[in-house]
C-alpha positions as CSV (number, residue, x, y, z in Angstrom):
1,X,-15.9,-18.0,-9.1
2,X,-13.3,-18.6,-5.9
3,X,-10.4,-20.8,-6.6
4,X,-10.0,-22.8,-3.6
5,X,-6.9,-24.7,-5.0
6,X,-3.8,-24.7,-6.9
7,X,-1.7,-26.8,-9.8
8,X,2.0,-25.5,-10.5
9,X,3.6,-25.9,-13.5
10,X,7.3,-25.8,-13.9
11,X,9.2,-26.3,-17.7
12,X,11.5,-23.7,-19.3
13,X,9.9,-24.2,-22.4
14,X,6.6,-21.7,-22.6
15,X,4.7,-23.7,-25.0
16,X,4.2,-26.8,-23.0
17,X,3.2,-25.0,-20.5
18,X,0.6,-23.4,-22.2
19,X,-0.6,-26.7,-23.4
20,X,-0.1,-28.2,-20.4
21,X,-2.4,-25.4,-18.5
22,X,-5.6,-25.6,-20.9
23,X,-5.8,-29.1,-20.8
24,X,-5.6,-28.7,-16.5
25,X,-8.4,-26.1,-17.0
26,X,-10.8,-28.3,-19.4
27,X,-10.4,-31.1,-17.0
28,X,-10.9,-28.7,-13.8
29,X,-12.9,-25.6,-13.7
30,X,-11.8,-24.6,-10.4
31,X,-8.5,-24.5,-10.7
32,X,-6.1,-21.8,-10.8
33,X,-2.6,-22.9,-12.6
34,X,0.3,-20.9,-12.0
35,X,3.3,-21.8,-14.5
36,X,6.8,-21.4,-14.2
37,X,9.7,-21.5,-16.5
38,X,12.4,-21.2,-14.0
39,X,12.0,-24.0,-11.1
40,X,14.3,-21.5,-9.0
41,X,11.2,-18.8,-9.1
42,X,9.1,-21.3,-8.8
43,X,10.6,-22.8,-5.8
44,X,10.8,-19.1,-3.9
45,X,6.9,-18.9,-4.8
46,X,6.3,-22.5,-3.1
47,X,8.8,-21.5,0.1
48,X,6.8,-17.6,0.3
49,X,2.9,-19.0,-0.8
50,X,0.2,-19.7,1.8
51,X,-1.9,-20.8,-1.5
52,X,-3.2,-24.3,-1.4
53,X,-1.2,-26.3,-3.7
54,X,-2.5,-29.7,-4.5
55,X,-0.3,-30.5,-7.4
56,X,3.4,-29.8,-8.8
57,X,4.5,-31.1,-12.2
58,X,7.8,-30.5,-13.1
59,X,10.1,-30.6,-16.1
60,X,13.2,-32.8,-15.5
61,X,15.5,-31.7,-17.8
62,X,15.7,-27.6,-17.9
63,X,18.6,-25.0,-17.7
64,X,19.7,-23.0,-14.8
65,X,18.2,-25.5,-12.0
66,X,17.0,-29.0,-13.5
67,X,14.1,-30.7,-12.1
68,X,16.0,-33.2,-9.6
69,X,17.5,-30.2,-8.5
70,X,13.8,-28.4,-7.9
71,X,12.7,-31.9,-5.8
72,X,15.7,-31.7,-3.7
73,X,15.0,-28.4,-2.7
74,X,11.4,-28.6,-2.3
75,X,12.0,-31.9,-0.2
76,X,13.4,-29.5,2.2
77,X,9.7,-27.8,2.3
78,X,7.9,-30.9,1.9
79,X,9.4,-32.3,5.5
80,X,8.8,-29.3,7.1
81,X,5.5,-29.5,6.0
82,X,5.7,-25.8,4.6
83,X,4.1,-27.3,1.3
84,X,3.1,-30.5,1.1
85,X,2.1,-31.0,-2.0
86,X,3.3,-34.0,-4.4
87,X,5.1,-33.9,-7.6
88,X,4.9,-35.6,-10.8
89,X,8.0,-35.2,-13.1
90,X,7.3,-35.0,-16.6
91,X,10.0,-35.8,-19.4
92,X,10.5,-36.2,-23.3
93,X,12.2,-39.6,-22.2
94,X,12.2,-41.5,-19.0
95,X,14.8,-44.0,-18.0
96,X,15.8,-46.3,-15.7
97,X,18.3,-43.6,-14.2
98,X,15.3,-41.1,-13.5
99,X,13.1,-43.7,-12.6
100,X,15.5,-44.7,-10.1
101,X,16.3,-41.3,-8.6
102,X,12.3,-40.4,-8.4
103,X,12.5,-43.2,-5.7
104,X,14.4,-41.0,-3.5
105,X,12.1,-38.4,-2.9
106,X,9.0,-38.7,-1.0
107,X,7.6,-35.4,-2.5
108,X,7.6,-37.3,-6.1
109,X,4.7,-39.3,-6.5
110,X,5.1,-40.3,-10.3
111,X,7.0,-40.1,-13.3
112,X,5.5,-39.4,-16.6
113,X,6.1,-38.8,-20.1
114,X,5.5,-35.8,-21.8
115,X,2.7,-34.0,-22.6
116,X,0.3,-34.3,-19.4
117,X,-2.1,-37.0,-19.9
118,X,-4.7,-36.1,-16.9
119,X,-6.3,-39.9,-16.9
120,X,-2.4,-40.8,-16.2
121,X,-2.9,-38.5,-12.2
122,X,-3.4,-41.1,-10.0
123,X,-7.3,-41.5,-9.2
124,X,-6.8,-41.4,-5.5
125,X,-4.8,-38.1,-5.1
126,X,-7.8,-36.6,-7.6
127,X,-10.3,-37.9,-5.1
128,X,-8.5,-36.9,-1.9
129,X,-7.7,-33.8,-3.2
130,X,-11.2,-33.1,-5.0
131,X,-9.8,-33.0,-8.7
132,X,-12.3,-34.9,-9.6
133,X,-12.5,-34.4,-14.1
């Protein structure tokens, strides 16, 4: 089986990504999910990859580089059209602050609580992108 697309995963905690990547999997057979528990790693894979990337979800709140500071960065990519895939932030708890900042980047499609909920992907990037579940 060829994997024609990708979905990153970015969250310093292991676990979720796991969790996180099976239910990606049951929902789409072809797709190959590369996670990441350091969005700085992640971010060098994203400027350096010629993989098609259809989806980034990313932890908000982690160590080292948080998730506003991974969109920030890959904003810079996302312009240049190096990557152009969209973000969805994921967080234990969402507030008017975060909801507020997402609005600043055009790379951030959506802002979700934690854990993934794939009916919560907006149906028309699944359908331009050929997710379908």
């Amino acid at each position: 089986m060829q994997f024609m697309e990708h979905i990153i995963l970015i969250d310093d905690d292991k676990n979720t990504n796991l969790y996180h990547e099976i239910i990606i999997q049951q929902a789409f057979a072809n797709i190959r999910v590369k996670s990441f528990t350091e969005a700085e790693i992640a971010l060098t894979f994203l400027a350096n990859s010629s993989a098609t990337i259809s989806l980034i979800f990313s932890d908000l709140r982690m160590p080292y580089m948080s998730g506003w500071e991974f969109v920030k960065n890959y904003q810079i990519l996302y312009e240049q059209n190096t990557q152009t895939a969209p973000v969805i932030m994921l967080s234990d708890s969402i507030d008017r602050t975060d909801t507020d900042m997402a609005k600043q980047f055009n790379c951030v499609i959506d802002l979700q609580n934690k854990p993934l909920d794939i009916n919560k992907i907006p149906q028309q990037l699944l359908i331009t992108d050929g997710l379908r579940p």
